[in-house]
N, C-alpha and C positions, 0 to 999 in steps of 0.2 A: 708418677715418674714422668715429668717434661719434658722428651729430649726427641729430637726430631733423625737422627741416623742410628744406622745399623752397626753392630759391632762386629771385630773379627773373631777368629777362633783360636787367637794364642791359648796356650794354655795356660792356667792361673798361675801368678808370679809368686817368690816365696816372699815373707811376710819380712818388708822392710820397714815397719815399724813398730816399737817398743808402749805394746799398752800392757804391762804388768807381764808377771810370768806365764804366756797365752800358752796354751798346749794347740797343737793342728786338731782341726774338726774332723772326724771321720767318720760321724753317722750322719744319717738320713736327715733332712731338709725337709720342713717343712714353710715352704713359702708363701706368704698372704698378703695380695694386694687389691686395689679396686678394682684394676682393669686388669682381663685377661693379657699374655705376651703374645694372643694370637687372635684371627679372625678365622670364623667359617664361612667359606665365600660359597654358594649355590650357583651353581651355572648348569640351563638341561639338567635339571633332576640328579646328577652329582655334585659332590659336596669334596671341598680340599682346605686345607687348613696354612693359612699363612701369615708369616710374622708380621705383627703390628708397632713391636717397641723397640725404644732406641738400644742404646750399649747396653744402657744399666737391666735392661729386659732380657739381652741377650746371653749375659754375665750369668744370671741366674739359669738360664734354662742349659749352659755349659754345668753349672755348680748341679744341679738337679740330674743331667747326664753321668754326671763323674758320681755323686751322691747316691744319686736313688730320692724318691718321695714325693711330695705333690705340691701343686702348686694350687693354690683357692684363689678363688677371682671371680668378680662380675661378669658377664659375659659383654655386656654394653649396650644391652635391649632389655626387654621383657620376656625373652626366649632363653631357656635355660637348658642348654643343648644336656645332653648324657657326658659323665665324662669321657677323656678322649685319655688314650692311650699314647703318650711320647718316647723320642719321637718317632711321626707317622711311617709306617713303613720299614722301621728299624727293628731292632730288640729293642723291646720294652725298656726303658730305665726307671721312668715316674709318670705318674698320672697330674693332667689339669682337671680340677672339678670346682665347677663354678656355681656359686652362691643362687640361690633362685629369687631372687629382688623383682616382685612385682612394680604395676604403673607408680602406684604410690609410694612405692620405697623409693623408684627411682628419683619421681616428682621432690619427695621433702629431705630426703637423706642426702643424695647427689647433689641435683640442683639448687635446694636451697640452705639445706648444712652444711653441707661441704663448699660450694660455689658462693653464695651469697654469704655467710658468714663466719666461718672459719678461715678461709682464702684470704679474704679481706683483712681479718683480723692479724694473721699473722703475717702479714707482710705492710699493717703497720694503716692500712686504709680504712679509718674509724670509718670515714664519713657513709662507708661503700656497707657497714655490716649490717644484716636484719637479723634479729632474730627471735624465735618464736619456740614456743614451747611442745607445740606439737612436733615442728622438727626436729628438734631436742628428741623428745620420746622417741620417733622414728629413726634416727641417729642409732640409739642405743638399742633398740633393735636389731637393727639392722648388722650392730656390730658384735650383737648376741648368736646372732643366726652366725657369724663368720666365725667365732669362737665354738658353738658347737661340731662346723663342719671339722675343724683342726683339731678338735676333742676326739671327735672319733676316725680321722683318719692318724693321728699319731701315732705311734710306737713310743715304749718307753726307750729311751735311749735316742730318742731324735731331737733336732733344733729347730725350735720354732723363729723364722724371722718374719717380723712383720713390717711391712712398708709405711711410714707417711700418715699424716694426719687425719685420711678419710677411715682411720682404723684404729682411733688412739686407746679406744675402751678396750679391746682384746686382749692385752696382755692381763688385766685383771679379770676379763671374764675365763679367760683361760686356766690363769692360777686357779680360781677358787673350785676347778675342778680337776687338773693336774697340775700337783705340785712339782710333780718330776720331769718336768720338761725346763730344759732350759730355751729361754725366750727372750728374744732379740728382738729393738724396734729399731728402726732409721729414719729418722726425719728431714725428708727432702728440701722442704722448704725451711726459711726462717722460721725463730722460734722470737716472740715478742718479750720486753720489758716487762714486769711486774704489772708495772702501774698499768699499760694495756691489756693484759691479762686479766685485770681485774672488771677488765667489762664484758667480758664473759658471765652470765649468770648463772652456769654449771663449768665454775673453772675449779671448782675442788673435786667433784668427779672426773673432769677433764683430764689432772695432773693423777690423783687414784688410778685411773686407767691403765696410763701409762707408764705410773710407778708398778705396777705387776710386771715387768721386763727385769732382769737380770742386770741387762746392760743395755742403755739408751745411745744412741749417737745420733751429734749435728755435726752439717760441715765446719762450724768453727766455733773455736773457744768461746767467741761472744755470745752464741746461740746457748752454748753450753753453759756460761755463768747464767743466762738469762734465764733457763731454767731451773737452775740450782737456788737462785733470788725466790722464783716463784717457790718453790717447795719451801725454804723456810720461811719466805715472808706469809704467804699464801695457808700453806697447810700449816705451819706451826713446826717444823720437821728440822731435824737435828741432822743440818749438812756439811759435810767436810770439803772444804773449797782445794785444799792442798791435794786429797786421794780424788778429788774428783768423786764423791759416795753423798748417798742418802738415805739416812737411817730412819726404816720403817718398820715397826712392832721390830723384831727382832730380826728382820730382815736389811741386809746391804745393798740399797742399788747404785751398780756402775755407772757413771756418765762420763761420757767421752767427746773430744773434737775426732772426724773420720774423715776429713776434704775428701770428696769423691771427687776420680779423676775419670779417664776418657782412655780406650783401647787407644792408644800413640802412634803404636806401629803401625796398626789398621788404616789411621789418616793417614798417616806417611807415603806407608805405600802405596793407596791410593793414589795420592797425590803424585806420587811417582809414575805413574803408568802412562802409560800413551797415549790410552782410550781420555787420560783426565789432561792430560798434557795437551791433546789435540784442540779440545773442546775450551781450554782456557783461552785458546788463540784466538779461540768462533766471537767467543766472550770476550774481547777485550777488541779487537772487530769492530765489533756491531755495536759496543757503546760508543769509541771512536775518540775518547779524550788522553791525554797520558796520563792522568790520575784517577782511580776507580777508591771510592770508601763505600764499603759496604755495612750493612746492619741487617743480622737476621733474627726474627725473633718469631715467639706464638704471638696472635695478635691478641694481648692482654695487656688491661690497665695497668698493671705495675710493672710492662716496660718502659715507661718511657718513651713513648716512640712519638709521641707529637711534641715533649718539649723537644727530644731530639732533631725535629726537623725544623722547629723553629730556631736551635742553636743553629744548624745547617743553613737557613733563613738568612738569619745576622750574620753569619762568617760569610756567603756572599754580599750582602750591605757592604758591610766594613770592608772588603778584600774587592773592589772590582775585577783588578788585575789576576786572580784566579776564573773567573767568568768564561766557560769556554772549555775551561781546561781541568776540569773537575765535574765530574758525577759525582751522584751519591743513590745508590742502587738499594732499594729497602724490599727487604723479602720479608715479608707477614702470612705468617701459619695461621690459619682460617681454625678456632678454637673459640669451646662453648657458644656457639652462635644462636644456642635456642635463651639463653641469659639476656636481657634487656640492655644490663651494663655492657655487654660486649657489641652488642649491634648497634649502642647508640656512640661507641668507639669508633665501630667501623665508619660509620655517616662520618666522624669529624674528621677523620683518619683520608676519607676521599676528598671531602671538602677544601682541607690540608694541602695536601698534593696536589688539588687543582689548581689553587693560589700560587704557590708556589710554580709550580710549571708553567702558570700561562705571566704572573711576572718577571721571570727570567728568560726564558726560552726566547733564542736568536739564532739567526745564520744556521738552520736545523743541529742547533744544539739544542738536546734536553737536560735542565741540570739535574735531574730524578726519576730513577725509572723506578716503580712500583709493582713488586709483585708477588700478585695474593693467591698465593700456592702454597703446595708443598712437595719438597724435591726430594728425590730421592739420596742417597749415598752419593755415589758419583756425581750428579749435577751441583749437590752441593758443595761437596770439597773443590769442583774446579770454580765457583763462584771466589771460595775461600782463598787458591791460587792466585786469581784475577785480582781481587782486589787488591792493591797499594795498603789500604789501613781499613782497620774493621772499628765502626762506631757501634759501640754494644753499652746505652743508658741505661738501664732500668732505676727505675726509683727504689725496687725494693728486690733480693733476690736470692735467693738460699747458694746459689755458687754461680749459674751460668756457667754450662759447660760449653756455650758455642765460643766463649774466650780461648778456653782451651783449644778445640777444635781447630778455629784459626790458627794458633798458633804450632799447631802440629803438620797444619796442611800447609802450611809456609816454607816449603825446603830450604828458599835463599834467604836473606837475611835483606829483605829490601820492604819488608813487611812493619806496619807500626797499630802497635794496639790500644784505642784508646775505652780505657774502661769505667764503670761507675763507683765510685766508694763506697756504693751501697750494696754494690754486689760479693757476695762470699768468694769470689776468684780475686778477690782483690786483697786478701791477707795471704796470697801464694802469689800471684802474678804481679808483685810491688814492681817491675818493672814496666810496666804499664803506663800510659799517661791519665792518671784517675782524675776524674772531674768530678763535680755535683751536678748531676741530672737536671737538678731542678735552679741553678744557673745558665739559664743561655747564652749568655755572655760568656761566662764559663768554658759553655759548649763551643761557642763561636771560637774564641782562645786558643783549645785547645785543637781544634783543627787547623786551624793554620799554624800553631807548633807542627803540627806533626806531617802537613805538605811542604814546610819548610824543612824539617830537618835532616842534619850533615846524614850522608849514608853510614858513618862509622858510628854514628851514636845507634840508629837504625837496627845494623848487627851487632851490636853489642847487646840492647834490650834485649831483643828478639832472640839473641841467642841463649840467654842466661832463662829468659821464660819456658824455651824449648827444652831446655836441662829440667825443669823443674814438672813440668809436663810429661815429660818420662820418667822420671824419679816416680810419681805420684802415679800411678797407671790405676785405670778400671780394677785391674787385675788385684793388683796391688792390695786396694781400697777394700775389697770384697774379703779374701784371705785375712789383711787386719782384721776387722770386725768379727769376723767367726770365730779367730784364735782369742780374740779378745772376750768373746761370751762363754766359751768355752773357758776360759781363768775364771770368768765372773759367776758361773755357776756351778762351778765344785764344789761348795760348800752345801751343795744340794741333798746329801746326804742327810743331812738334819732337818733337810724341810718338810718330811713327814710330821713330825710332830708341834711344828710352829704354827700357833692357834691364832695367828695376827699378819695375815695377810691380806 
């Protein structure tokens, strides 16, 4: 789970959208992901526990408050704390208990299954995957150890939901020893074409895995054909494109589109307050030009972020008469840095921005400021304020929620978003100015549409995205998916005696 801010604490919305006859969830949760929603900080020989994950981290430990149950997770070392009682200081609701993944689990499973060749894979970057068979084996380990911890801390009568691709094998290691759990995946990221799928050398265990779930969900329909192609091109499996199902031994599995959305209100009012109001003034100040475009991203290969600043590049070439009067402010989240691909990013990424700064910079203008942080809530929504238009590339990307973001942190309607067509916010946010990442030209193009354009077309985008941006909430998004596993596992009743699973 990607996402660089904190959520608020509306309460969960009620379920505005229609995936079959869902009934409301009311037992216990059982939540599984790679990385714990919390850190244990050590300061002087006491020890305090504080949140590490964005909304979508926050959503669950609300759902686990209101629910009851546990939440399984890595802790993000080789230290495998005791579990921790949630939350801290309160009444108990549910416990975190974290997986005990030694050096070498971390080394092959983490770093090199999940980083070097899964990552890669499903967002579509052949050239970037390795893969190796010992990682593989460590893989399935590792995701054996996570299905036993959810084996025995389950209840009958609880929901298993499991997160994202560093955990695809769980739901079948789970079934084959409770059948009576119903059991939920979500896959954060893109899900690949066939024909890339097939270069995986355990992609009929991969899709096995994952077909042990009730009910799968991607953020978009095309993710969602894309795995329905692999199950019957792939396994041989009798898929119904119409119900959205995949029929296995005698079992139904669900597949769903779930666009996951962004707490709205949370940015909003944020963005409303004083403290973020003040600070956009500091910010727009100190950069000094009347047009600010921003991009914020983690710093990974499948954003985009160097062609993007080479379109950035050419739209000054070709536009003199902008020169002066335009920034382009790049915030880069410092992510996986012990990975070789990512450190030999970061060299070109400096390299980049040098060229660039030291060939345009005049009359102490800077046309790029660079910076490789990470900000909290507030710092970042008032960048989001500040900025005139947010340039958000990526070449490959399961939704981009900082599209969203933007667009919620935007109160006035003087804001323009221009975004990738590669990105999953781009079949909800068609208001957008969508490019091709991997055109500069393109790139170039499309920013100076979008410093040219009338303020009325401006509010009008912008405001038609902001409706859709609430429509679609955090909240929203979590509520579907439960009510919808909750339909897809009633027929659970009969899964005692079904010898094909």
């Amino acid at each position: 789970m990607n996402h660089m801010t904190v959520s608020s604490n509306n309460a969960i919305a009620s379920n505005g959208r229609n995936h079959g006859e869902a009934r409301r969830h009311d037992g216990r949760l059982i939540v599984m992901s790679n990385r714990a929603p919390i850190r244990i900080v050590r300061e002087h020989g006491h020890e305090r526990v504080e949140p590490t994950v964005g909304g979508v981290g926050s959503t669950f430990l609300r759902l686990l408050e209101r629910h009851g149950g546990t939440w399984i997770a890595w802790s993000g070392g080789p230290r495998s704390p005791a579990p921790l009682t949630m939350p801290p200081g309160g009444a108990p609701r549910f416990r975190i208990v974290f997986a005990p993944l030694g050096e070498q689990d971390i080394s092959d499973y983490y770093y090199a299954m999940c980083n070097r060749a899964l990552w890669p894979l499903m967002h579509l970057m052949i050239q970037r995957t390795h893969f190796s068979r010992q990682h593989w084996q460590r893989y399935e380990r590792v995701n054996r150890l996570f299905a036993e911890i959810a084996v025995r801390e389950a209840n009958s009568g609880d929901f298993l939901w499991v997160q994202d691709f560093h955990l695809a094998l769980v739901p079948q290691f789970v079934r084959e020893q409770r059948r009576d759990l119903p059991i939920g995946i979500f896959w954060h990221v893109p899900f690949p074409p066939e024909q890339l799928l097939r270069i995986l050398p355990w992609r009929e265990e991969f899709l096995h895995g994952m077909l042990g779930a009730d009910l799968i969900g991607f953020h978009t329909r095309s993710y969602a054909n894309h795995f329905l192609n692999c199950c019957e091109g792939v396994m041989g499996l009798r898929v119904d494109r119409a119900r959205g199902e995949v029929a296995i031994g005698s079992r139904l599995v669900r597949v769903d589109a779930f666009p996951l959305g962004i707490p709205a209100n949370f940015f909003a009012g944020l963005a409303a307050s004083e403290r973020v109001r003040a600070r956009v003034m500091r910010i727009r100040r100190a950069i000094g030009t009347p047009t600010i475009i921003l991009g914020v991203d983690r710093l990974d290969y499948t954003k985009g972020i160097l062609e993007r600043i080479r379109g950035y590049e050419r739209f000054l070439e070709q536009h003199p008469q902008w020169r002066r009067r335009v920034t382009l402010v790049l915030i880069a989240v410092p992510s996986r840095t012990k990975v070789s691909d990512y450190a030999q990013l970061k060299r070109d990424l400096d390299e980049l921005v040098g060229n660039v700064v030291g060939r345009f910079s005049s009359e102490g203008w800077t046309p790029l400021r660079y910076l490789y942080t990470q900000f909290g809530a507030e710092e970042l929504v008032a960048y989001y304020a500040a900025a005139d238009i947010a340039l958000l590339t990526p070449l490959r990307d399961g939704m981009n929620l900082v599209a969203k973001e933007f667009v919620a942190s935007h109160l006035d309607d003087n804001g323009v978003l221009i975004l990738s067509e590669f990105a999953g916010a781009a079949e909800e946010l068609k208001e957008a100015l969508l490019v091709n990442p991997y055109s500069i030209d393109q790139l170039a193009e499309r920013i100076h549409q979008a410093v040219e354009m009338a303020p009325e077309e401006r509010a009008r985008r912008l405001n038609a995205m902001r409706r859709q941006v609430h429509a679609n909430s955090l909240e929203t998004w979590s509520e579907s998916f439960l009510n919808a596993l909750g339909a897809a596992a009633e027929p659970k009743a009969d899964a005692a005696c079904d010898p094909d699973v």
